[in-house]
C-alpha positions as CSV (number, residue, x, y, z in Angstrom):
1,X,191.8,94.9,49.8
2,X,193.8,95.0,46.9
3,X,193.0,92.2,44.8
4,X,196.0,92.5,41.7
5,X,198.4,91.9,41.0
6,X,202.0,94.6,39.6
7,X,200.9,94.0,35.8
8,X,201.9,97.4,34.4
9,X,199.4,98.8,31.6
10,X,200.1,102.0,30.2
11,X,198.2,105.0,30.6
12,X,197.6,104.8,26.8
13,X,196.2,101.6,27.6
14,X,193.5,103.2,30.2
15,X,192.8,106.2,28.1
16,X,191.5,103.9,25.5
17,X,189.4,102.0,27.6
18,X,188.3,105.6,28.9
19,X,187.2,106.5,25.9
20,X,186.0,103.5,24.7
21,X,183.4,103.9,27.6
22,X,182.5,107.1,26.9
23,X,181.5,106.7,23.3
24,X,179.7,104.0,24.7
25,X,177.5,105.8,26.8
26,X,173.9,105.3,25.7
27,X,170.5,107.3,26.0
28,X,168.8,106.3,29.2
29,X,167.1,103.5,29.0
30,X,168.5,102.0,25.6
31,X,171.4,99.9,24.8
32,X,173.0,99.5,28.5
33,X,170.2,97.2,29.6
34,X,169.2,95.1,26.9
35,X,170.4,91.6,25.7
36,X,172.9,91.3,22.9
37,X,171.0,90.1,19.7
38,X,173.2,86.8,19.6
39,X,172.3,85.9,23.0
40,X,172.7,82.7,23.9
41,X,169.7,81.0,25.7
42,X,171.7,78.3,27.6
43,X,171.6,79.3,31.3
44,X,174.1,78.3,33.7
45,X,172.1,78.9,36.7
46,X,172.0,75.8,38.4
47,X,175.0,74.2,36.2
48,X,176.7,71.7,38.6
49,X,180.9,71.1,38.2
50,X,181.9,67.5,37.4
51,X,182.8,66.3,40.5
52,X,186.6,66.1,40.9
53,X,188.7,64.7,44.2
54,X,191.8,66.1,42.7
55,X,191.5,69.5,41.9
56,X,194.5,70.9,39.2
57,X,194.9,75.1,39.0
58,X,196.4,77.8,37.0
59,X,197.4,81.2,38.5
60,X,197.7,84.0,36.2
61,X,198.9,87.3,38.7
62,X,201.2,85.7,41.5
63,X,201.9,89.5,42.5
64,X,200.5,91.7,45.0
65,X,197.1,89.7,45.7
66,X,197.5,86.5,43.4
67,X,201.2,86.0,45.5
68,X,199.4,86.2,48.2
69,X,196.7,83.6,47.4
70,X,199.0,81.3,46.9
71,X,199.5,79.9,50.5
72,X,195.8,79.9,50.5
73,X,195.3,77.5,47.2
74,X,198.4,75.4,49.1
75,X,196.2,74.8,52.3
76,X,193.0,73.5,50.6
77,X,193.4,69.8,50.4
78,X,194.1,67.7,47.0
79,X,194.6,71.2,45.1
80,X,197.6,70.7,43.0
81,X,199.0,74.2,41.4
82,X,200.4,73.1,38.3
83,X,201.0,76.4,36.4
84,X,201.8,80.3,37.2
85,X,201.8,83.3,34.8
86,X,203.7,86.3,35.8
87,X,205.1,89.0,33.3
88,X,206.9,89.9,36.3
89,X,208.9,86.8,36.0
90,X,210.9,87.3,39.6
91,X,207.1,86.9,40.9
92,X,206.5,83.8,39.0
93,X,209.7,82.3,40.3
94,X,208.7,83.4,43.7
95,X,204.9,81.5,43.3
96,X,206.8,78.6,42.2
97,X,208.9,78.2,45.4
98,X,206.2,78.7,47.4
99,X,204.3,76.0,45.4
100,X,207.8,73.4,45.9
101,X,208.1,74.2,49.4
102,X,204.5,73.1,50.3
103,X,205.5,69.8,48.9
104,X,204.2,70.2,45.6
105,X,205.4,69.2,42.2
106,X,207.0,73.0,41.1
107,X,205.0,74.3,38.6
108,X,205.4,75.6,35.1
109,X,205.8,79.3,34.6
110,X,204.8,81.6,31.8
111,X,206.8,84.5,31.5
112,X,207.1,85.7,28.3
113,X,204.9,89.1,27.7
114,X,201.8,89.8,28.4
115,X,200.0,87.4,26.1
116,X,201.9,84.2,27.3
117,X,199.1,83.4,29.7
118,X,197.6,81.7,26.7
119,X,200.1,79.4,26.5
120,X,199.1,78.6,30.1
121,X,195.5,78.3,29.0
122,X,196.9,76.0,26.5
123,X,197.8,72.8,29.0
124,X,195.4,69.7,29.7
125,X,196.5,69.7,33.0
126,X,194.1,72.4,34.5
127,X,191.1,72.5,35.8
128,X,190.4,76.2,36.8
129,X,192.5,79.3,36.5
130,X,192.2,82.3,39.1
131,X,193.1,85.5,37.9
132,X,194.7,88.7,39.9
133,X,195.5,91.1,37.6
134,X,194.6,94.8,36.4
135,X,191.2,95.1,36.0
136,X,191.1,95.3,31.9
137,X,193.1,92.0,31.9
138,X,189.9,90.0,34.0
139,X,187.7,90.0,30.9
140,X,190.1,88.6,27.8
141,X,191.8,85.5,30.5
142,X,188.2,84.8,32.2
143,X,186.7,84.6,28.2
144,X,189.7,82.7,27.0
145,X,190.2,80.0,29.6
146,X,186.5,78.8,29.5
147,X,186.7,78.9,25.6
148,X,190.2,76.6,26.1
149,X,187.5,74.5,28.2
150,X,188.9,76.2,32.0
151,X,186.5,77.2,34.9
152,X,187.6,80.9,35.2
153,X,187.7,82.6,38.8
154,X,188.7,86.3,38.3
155,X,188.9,89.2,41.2
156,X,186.9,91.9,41.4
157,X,185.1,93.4,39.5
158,X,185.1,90.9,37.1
159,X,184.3,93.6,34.4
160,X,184.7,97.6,34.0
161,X,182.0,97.8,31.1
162,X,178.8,96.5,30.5
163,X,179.9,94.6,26.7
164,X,182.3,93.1,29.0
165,X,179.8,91.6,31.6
166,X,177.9,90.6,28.9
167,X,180.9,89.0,27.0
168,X,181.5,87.1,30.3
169,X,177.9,85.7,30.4
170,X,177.6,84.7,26.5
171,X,180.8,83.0,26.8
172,X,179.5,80.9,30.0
173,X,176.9,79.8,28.6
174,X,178.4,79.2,25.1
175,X,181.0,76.9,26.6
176,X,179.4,75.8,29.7
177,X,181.8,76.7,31.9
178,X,181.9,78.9,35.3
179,X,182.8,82.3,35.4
180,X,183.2,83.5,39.4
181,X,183.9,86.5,40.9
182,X,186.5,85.9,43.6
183,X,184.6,88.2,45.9
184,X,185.9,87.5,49.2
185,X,184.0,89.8,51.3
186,X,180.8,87.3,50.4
187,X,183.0,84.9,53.0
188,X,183.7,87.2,55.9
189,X,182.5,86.2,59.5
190,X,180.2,88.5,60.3
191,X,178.8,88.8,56.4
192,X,177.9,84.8,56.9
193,X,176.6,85.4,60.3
194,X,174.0,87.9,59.3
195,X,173.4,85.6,56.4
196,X,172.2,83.2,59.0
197,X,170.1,85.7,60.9
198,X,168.4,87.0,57.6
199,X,167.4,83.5,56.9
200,X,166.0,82.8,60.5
201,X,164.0,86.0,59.9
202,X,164.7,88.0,62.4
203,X,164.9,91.2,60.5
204,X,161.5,90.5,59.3
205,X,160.8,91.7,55.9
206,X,164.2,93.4,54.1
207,X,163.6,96.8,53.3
208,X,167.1,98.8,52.6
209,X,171.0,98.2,52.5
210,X,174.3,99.8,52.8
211,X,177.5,99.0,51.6
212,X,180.7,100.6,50.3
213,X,184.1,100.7,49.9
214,X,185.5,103.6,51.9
215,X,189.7,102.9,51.8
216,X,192.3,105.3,51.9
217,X,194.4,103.8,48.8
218,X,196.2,107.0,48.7
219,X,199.7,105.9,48.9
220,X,199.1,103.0,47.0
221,X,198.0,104.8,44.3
222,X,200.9,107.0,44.2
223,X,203.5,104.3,44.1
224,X,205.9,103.6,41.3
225,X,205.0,100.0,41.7
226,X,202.4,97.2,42.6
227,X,199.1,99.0,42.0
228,X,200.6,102.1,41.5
229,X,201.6,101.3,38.3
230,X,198.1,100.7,36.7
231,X,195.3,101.6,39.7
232,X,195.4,105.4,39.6
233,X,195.3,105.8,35.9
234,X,191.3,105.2,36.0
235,X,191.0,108.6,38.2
236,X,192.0,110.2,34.7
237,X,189.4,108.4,32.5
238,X,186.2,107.8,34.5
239,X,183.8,109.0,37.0
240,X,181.7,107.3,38.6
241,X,181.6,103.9,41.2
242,X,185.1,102.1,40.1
243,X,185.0,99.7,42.5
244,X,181.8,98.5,43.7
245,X,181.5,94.8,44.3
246,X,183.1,94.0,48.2
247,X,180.2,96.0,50.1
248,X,177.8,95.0,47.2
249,X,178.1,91.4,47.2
250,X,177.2,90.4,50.8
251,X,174.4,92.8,50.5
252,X,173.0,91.3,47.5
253,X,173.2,88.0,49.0
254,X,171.0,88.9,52.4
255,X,168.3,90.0,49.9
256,X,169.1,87.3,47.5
257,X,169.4,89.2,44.3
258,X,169.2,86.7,41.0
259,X,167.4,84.5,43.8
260,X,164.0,85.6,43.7
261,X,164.9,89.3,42.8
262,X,167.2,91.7,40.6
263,X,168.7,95.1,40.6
264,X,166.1,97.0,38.4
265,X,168.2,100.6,38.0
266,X,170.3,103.1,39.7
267,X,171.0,106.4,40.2
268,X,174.3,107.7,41.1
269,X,176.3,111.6,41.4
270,X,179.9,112.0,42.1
271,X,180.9,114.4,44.7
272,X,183.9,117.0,43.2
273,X,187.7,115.4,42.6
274,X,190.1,116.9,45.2
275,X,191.7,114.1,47.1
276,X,194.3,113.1,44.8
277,X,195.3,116.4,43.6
278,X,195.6,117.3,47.2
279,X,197.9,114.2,47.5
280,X,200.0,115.1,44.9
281,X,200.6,118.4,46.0
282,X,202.0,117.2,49.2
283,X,204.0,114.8,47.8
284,X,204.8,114.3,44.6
285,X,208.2,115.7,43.6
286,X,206.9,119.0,40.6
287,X,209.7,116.9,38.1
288,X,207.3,113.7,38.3
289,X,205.4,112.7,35.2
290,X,202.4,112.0,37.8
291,X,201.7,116.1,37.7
292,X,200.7,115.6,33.7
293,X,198.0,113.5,34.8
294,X,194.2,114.7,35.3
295,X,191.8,113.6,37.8
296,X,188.2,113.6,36.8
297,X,186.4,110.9,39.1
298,X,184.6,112.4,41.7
299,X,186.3,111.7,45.2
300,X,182.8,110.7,46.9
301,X,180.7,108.4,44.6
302,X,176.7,108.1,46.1
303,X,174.5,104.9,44.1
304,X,171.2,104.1,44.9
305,X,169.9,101.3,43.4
306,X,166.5,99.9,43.5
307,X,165.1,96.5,43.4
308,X,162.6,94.7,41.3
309,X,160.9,94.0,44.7
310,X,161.3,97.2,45.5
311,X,164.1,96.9,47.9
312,X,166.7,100.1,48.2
313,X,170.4,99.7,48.6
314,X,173.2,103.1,49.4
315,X,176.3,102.4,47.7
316,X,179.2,104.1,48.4
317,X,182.9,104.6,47.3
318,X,185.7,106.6,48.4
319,X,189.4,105.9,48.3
320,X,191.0,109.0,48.2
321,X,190.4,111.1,51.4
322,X,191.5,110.4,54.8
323,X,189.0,108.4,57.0
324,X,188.6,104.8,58.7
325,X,188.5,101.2,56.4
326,X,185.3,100.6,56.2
327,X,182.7,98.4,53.9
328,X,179.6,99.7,55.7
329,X,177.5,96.5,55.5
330,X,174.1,97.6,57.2
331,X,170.5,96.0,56.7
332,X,167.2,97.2,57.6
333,X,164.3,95.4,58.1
334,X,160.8,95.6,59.8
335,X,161.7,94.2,62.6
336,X,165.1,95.7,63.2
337,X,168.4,96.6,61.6
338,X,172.1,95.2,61.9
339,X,175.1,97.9,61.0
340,X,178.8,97.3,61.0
341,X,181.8,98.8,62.0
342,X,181.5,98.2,64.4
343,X,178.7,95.4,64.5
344,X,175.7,96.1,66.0
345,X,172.0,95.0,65.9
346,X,168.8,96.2,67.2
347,X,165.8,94.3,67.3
348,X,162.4,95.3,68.3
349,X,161.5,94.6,71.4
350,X,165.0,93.9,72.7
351,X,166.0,95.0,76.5
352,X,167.8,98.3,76.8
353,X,165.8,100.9,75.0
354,X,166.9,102.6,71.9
355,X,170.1,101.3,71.9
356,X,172.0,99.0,69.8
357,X,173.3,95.5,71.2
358,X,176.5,94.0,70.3
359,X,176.8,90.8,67.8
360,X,178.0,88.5,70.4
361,X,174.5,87.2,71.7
362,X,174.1,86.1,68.1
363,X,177.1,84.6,67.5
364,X,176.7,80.6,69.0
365,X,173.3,80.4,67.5
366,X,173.6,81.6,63.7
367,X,177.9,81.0,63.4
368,X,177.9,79.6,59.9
369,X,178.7,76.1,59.2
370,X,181.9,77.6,57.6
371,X,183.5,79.6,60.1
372,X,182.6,76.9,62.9
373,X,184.7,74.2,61.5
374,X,187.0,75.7,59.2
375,X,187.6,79.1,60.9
376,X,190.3,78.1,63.4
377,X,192.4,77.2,60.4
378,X,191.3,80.6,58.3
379,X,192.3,82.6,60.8
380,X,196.0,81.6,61.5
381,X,196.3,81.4,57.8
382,X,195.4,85.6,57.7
383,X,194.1,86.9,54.3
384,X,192.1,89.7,55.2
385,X,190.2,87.8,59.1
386,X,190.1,84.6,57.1
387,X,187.8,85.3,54.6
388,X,190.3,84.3,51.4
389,X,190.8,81.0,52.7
390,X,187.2,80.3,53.6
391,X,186.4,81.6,49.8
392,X,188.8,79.3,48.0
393,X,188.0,76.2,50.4
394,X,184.2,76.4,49.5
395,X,185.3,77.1,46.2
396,X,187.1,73.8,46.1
397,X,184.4,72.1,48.0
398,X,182.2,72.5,45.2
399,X,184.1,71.6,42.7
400,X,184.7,68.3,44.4
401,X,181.2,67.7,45.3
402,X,179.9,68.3,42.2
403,X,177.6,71.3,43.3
404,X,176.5,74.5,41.7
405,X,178.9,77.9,42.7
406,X,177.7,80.0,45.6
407,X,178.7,82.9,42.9
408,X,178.0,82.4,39.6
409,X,178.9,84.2,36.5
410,X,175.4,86.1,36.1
411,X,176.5,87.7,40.2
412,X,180.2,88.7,38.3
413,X,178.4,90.6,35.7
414,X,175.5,92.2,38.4
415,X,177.6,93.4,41.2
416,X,180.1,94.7,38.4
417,X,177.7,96.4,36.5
418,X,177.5,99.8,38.9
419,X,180.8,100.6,37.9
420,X,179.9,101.2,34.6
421,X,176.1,102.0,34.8
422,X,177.2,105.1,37.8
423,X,179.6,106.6,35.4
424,X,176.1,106.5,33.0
425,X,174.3,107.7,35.3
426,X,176.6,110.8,36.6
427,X,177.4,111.6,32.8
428,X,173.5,112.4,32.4
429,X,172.9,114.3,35.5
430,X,172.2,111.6,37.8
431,X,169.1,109.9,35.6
432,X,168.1,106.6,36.3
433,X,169.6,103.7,34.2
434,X,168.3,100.6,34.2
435,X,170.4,97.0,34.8
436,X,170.2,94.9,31.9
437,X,168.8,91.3,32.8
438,X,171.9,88.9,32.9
439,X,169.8,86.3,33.9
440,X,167.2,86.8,31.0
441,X,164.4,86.1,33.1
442,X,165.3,83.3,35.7
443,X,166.3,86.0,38.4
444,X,163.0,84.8,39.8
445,X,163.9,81.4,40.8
446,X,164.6,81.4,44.6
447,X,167.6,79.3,45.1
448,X,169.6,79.6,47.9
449,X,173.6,81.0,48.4
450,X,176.2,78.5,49.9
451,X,173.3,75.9,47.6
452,X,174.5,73.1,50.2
453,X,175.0,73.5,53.8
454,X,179.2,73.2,54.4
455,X,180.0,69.7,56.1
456,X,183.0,69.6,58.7
């Protein structure tokens, strides 16, 4: 899962942020995790859309993932695309067929530089913009379009540095507008079914998780375009957890996290860096540029993090070395455990022994509302098992409804912040460093995810 889009930022660019992060690293226990001092104090938890039966989007990334959204946006009934943003303006062009072809008025495109997305932010004839671009672009659009009065969806992570997730919050709340994290592995079959079957308590009382994202992106780092262009340059800058939020998010959801409980702090060590050198050294051409580069993130990043309950969670990232896709997605409770890849539950008391079961026994009884009447339709639409459409359908079902996000903009700014609070952590010998509050305080409200239960 790749979720940008072939925006081209210079390494100039990323060694700025780099260092901008690393001047910004704080004792343990200080700045990281507390609230600005001009806070503001008007939550969003809870904040319900206007209801609208005609839903009007902006697109600002129509490449390698935001092109691919599109025919996803196109199947979700009364969505109009009215606008793409591109400074890849064959891309743009590209979106915009797509958009005519489904029947659709063609929409504007915005192709001139890198800032003419504001123009885009600009028009009264959008309701929500989704953004898939390079990471350091998520923050500036997401701010901007809910200051020019947009709902901003942005992929993952929605942030690379803790001002940043901050930034994201204040400007929710100042504007009171939605900020969500287009995380789509919160959506995927089997992440809704055990959803189900943590609800129906039949893990008992949760006690640990584990999640990651284990993905050979090799190649794609290495090519001169898409990703390649902009994803490997972080390798050079930081070390630390850079991408933490697929295996995170579904996790933080079985144990309801900002729902009755919080990520307190972390801990987190990098193994050494040899996968990419290695990589380049078998193919990368000695003339290329790429050999002036330097690799400092640690090929194997390990983060523990530990509840405000008390609750543990393993998370894991690797995606440079050779092994199988994998998000590991295990829970443990006392009265059993599921793991993934492939899925598997025990339960105690269950017939066979000490062996695991498969899912399938599960599967009729606890299938979520969402995959049993809109999975058919996901599926033969793709987009990684169905899980993109089932994200931007709910999305939209909400904002027709009128109900509250399943992900809101204090879950952007909590599963993003072990990116930046690992690389703390690692920088000072694996100390603990605490998670700042994004909620200030209303973590503790149990509310529920997916707030209504999907209709057919």
């Amino acid at each position: 899962m790749n979720p940008q889009d072939d925006r081209s930022p210079s390494r100039r660019d990323w060694l700025r942020a780099g260092a901008a992060s690393l001047a910004g690293l704080s004792a343990i226990g200080g700045a990281a995790a507390q609230e600005p001092s001009s806070a503001a104090t008007s939550s969003v938890i809870g904040m319900k859309f206007e209801p609208k039966p005609k839903l009007r989007l902006g697109m600002i990334g129509v490449g390698g993932r935001g092109g691919g959204m599109v025919q996803n946006y196109l199947a979700v009934e009364n969505l109009q695309i009215t606008a793409v943003c591109d400074t890849d303006k064959p891309k743009a062009l590209k979106a915009q067929a797509a958009v005519e072809r489904a029947g659709q008025h063609p929409p504007a495109v915005y192709s001139n530089g890198e800032r003419d997305f504001e123009n885009l932010l600009r028009r009264d004839d959008i309701d929500f913009v989704y953004i898939a671009t390079p990471w350091q672009w998520h923050v500036p659009m997401a701010v901007e379009a809910m200051k020019q009065g947009k709902h901003a969806t942005v992929e993952v992570p929605a942030a690379t540095t803790i001002e940043d997730c901050w930034s994201l919050v204040d400007t929710a709340e100042k504007t009171r507008r939605h900020c969500i994290m287009m995380e789509n592995c919160c959506y995927g079959e089997t992440e809704l079914l055990v959803l189900n079957m943590v609800r129906a308590g039949l893990f008992g009382t949760l006690l640990h998780g584990e999640c990651g994202y284990l993905h050979d992106l090799r190649e794609i780092l290495f090519e001169d375009r898409s990703e390649g262009l902009w994803r490997r340059f972080p390798h050079t800058t930081l070390n630390g957890n850079l991408y933490p939020t697929h295996g995170l998010g579904p996790v933080a959801n079985y144990m309801g996290v900002n729902r009755g409980d919080r990520f307190d702090y972390l801990v987190s060590m990098s193994s050494p860096q040899r996968g990419l050198d290695q990589w380049r050294e078998q193919h990368v051409p000695k003339d290329s540029p790429k050999w002036k580069e330097k690799y400092i993130c640690g090929d194997i990043n390990t983060t523990l993090i530990k509840t405000a309950n008390g609750l543990t969670i393993d998370l894991g990232h690797d995606v440079v070395n050779p092994r199988p896709y994998s998000r590991v997605n295990a829970l443990h409770g006392s009265n059993g455990l599921f793991r993934d890849y492939p899925p598997r539950v025990y339960l105690e008391g269950q017939p066979g022994g000490e062996k695991y079961s498969g899912i399938e026994p599960y599967q009729e009884k606890y299938e979520h509302p969402l995959w049993k009447h809109q999975g058919e339709l996901a599926r033969k639409l793709g987009g990684h098992g169905g899980m993109d459409f089932l994200m931007v359908y709910r999305l939209a079902q909400c904002m027709r409804e009128g109900l509250e996000p399943d992900i809101d903009v204090y879950d952007a700014a909590a599963w993003s912040a072990p990116g930046p609070l690992s690389r703390q952590s690692v920088a000072h010998g694996s100390a603990p460093v605490p998670f700042p509050d994004f909620t200030r305080g209303r973590w503790r409200e149990k509310r529920g995810w997916l707030v209504e239960t999907p209709r057919a």
